[in-house]
Structure formats: C-alpha cells, structure tokens
C-alpha positions in Angstrom: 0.0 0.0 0.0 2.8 2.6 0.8 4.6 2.1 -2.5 1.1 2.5 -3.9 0.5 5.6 -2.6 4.3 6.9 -3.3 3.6 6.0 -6.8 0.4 8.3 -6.9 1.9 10.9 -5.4 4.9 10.9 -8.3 2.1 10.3 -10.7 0.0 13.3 -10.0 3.8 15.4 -10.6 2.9 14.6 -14.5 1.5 17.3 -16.3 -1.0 14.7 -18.2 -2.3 14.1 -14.6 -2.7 18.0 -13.2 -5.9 18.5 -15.2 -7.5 15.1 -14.0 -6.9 16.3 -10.7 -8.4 20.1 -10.9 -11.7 19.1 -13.1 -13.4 16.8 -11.0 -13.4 18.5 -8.1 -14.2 21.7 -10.2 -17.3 19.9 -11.9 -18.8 18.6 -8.2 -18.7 21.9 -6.7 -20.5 23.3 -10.0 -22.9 20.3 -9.4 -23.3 21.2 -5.7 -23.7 25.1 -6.1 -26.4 24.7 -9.1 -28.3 21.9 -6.5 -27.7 24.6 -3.6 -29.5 27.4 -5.6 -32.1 25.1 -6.5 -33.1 23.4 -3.5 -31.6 24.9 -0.6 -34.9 26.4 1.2 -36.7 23.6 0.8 -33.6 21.3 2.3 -33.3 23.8 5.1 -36.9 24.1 6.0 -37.2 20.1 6.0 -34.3 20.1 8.6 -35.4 22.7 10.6 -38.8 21.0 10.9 -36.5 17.6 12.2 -34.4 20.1 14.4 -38.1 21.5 15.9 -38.7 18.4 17.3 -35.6 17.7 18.9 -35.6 18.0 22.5 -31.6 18.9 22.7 -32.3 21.9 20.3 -35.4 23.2 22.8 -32.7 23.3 25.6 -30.0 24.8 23.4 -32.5 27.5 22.7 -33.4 28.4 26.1 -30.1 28.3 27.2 -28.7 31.9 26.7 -24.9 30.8 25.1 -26.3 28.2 22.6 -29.1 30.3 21.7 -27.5 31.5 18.6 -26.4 28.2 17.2 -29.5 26.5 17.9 -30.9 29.4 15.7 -28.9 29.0 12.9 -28.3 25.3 13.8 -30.0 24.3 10.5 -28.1 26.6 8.1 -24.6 24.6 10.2 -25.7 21.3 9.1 -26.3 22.1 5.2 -22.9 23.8 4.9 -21.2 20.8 6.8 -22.8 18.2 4.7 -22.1 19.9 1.7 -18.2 19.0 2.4 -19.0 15.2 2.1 -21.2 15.2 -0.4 -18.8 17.0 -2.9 -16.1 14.3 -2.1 -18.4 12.1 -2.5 -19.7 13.3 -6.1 -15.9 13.6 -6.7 -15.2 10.3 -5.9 -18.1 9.4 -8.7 -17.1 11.4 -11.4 -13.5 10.2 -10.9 -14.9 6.8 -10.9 -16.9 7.1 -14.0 -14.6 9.7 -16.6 -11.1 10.2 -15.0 -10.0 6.7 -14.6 -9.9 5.7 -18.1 -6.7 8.6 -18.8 -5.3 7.5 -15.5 -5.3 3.9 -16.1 -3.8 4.6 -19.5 -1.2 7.2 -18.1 -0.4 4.4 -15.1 -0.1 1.2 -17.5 2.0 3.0 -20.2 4.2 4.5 -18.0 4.9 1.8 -15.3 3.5 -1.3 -16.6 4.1 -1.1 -20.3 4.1 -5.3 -20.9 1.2 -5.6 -19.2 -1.8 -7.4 -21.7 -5.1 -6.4 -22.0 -8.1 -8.5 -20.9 -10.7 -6.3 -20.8 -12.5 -8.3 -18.0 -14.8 -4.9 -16.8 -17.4 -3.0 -19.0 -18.5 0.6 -19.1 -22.1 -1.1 -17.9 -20.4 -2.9 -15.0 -18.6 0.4 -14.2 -21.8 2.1 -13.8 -23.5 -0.9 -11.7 -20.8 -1.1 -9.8 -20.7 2.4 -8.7 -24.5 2.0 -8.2 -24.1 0.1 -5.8 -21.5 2.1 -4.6 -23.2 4.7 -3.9 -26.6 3.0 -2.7 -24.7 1.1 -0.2 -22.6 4.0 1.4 -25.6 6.6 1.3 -27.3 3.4 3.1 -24.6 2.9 5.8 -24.6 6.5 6.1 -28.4 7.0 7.0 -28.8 3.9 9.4 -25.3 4.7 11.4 -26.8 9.0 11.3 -27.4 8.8 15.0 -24.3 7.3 15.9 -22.3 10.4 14.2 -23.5 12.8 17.6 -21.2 10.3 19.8 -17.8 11.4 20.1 -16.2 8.1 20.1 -17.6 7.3 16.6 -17.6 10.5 14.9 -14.1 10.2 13.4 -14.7 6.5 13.0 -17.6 6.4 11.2 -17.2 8.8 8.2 -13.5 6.9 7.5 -15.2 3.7 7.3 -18.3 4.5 5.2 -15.8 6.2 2.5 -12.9 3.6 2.7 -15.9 1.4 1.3 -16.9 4.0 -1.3 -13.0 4.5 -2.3 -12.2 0.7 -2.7 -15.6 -0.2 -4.2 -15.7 2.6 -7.0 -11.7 2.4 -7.8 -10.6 -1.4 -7.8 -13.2 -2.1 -10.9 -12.0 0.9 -12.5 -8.5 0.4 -12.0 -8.8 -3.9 -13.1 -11.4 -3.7 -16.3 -9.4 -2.7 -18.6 -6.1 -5.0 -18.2 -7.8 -8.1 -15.8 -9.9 -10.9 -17.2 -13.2 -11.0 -14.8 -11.8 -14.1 -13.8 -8.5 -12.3 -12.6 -10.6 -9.4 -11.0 -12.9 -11.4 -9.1 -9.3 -13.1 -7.7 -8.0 -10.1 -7.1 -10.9 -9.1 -5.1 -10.7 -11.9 -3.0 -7.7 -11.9 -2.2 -6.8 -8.8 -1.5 -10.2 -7.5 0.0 -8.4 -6.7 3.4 -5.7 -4.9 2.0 -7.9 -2.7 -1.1 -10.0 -1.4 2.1 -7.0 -0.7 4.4 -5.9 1.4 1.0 -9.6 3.1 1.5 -9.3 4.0 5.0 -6.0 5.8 4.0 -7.3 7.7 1.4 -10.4 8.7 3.8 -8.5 10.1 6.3 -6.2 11.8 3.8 -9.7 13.3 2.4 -10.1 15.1 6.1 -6.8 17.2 5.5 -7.9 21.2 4.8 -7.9 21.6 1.1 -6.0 18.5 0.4 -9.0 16.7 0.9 -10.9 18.0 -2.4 -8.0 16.5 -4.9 -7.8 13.1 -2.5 -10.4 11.5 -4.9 -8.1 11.5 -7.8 -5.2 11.0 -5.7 -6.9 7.5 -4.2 -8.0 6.5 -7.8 -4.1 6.9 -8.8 -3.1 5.2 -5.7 -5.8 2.0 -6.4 -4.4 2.3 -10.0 -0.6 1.5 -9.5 -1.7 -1.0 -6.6 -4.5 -3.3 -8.3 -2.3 -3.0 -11.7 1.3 -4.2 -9.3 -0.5 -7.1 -7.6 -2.2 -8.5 -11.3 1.3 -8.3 -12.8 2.4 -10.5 -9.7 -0.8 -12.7 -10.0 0.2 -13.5 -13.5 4.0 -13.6 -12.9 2.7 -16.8 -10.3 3.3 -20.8 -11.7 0.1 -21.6 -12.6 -0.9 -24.7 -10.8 -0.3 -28.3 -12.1 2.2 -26.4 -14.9 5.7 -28.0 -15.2 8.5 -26.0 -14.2 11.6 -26.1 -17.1 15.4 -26.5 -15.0 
C-alpha cells in the first residue's frame, strides 16, 4: 500500500495528470452550487422541521450561550454536509470519466508489458458504482445517530468512504487490463488490504484543502496498486504447470 501511494503521489507530478486532478473537483462543486441554488430552502426548511422536534435543540434554545447556534443550527448542518457530499460526487465522477486517462497514463508508463483483458465494462462500471453509492448513502443513514457520539464520529465517516474508495476504484482500476476471472481473484484476495488502502485515502480526504483533490489522488493510488499485484498474480506458476530446469 505505501509504494502505492508513493507512486500516486509521483504520478500526480505529470502534467498529463494535473488537469484530471483540478476538473473533478471543479465539476462537483459546479454540481453542488447549481443543487444549492435550487433546492436549498426547501432542504433547510425540511431540517429545521426535524431540528423543531428535537428535545436537545429546545434546551439549546433556552439556554442563553447556545441560543444563537440553535438558531442557525439548521443553516450549520447544510454547509457541513455539503463538504462530504462534494467528495463524494468527486469520488463518482472520478470513478466514471477520469479513470480511463489514468489507467492509461499508469499502465504505459509503469507497466508497459502488461496485456489487456478487458474483463470490466462501461455497464459494470456504472452498476458497480451503483451500488457504490446506494450502499454508502445506506450505511450513512442507518449509522446517522451514531455520528452525535464522540467516540464514533471520526470513525464512522473513515469507514463508510474507505468502502466507497475501494468499491468505486478497484473495478475501474482492473477492467481494462484483468480478465473477470482475474478481478474477481484479485478481489478476493486482496479485500483486506484494497479497504485498508480506503481508509487511507479517507483520512487523507479530512486534510484542509488537500482533501478535495484526495479522490483522484486515491484512484491513482488504487491504479498502480490493483495494476502491481495483477502483474504478480500473472507472474505466479500456474498450478499443475511444469516447471523447465
């Protein structure tokens, strides 16, 4: 995982690579600010009707200190959930339209032998980051109530996007060279290691400013390490095959 994420990091020094990492992160703020315009008094009169009801926001009101944020509790939230949900359309667009150059960029460049097996479709791109998405944004709304206890705060938010990270990027970064044999292998037998590799890049993605180029940064990073470990997988005896002294 750490030469991995060496190897991004001297990746994203190519100029081929500067523009993958600016335009993503450029195109889900654009998405975010259009959906802001459009929606935002409905979204903050919705939560404002939850926050009503809430017996901790009645006491932060009639407590003279927290009287102000309990007012303006409502506009708090939006703003902070905006953060995520840009890193998380990031993440998506990355997915979808930026890994193709970056797969290119990484094979040519560091894995030139490597053959092409074409074991992943544009279809099962966009099923798989379906389910992606359906899963996290699920996680995220059953474990909600847990995100108020400061134990699991920090927790919580790195384990829900390790998931997204490894899920999106390891079909991405396989379906053009791997066989669908050799990415379901991979998968399996690296499963441990490809989320470890997630909850790296999620913790990266809580760094001030840093955080909103960590998308294409983890893609590169999932790139160079599912793209190493199939060159070893094919580099392996295969079983039953004679060996030639």
């Amino acid at each position: 995982m750490l030469l991995a994420l060496t190897r991004a990091f001297i990746s994203l020094l190519n100029p081929r690579v500067l523009w993958l990492l600016v335009w993503p992160v450029i195109a889900a703020i654009g998405i975010w600010i259009v959906l802001v315009a459009l929606l935002w008094g409905q979204a903050l009169h919705w939560v404002q009707l939850q926050l009503d009801s809430s017996g901790v926001v009645q006491w932060m009101i009639s407590f003279a200190p927290l009287a102000f944020i309990a007012a303006h509790i409502a506009w708090i939230l939006l703003v902070v959930a905006l953060i995520p949900l840009v890193l998380v359309t990031a993440v998506v667009l990355v997915g979808l339209f930026a890994m193709p150059s970056m797969v290119n960029h990484v094979a040519d460049s560091s894995y030139p032998g490597l053959a092409k097996r074409r074991g992943g479709t544009l279809a099962g791109s966009l099923v798989n980051t379906a389910v992606a998405l359906a899963v996290f944004l699920a996680l995220a709304a059953v474990t909600l109530p847990l995100w108020v206890v400061p134990i699991l705060w920090p927790v919580l938010p790195v384990l829900l996007f390790a998931y997204l990270n490894q899920r999106v990027f390891r079909y991405d970064a396989l379906a053009e060279h791997a066989s669908a044999a050799e990415m379901g292998q991979l998968v399996r037998q690296y499963r441990g290691e490809m989320f470890g590799l997630g909850v790296v890049i999620a913790i990266l993605g809580h760094v001030p400013v840093f955080g909103f180029f960590v998308p294409v940064y983890g893609a590169l990073a999932f790139v160079h390490y599912c793209l190493d470990r199939l060159r070893e997988l094919r580099s392996q005896p295969i079983e039953g095959q004679a060996v030639r002294l």
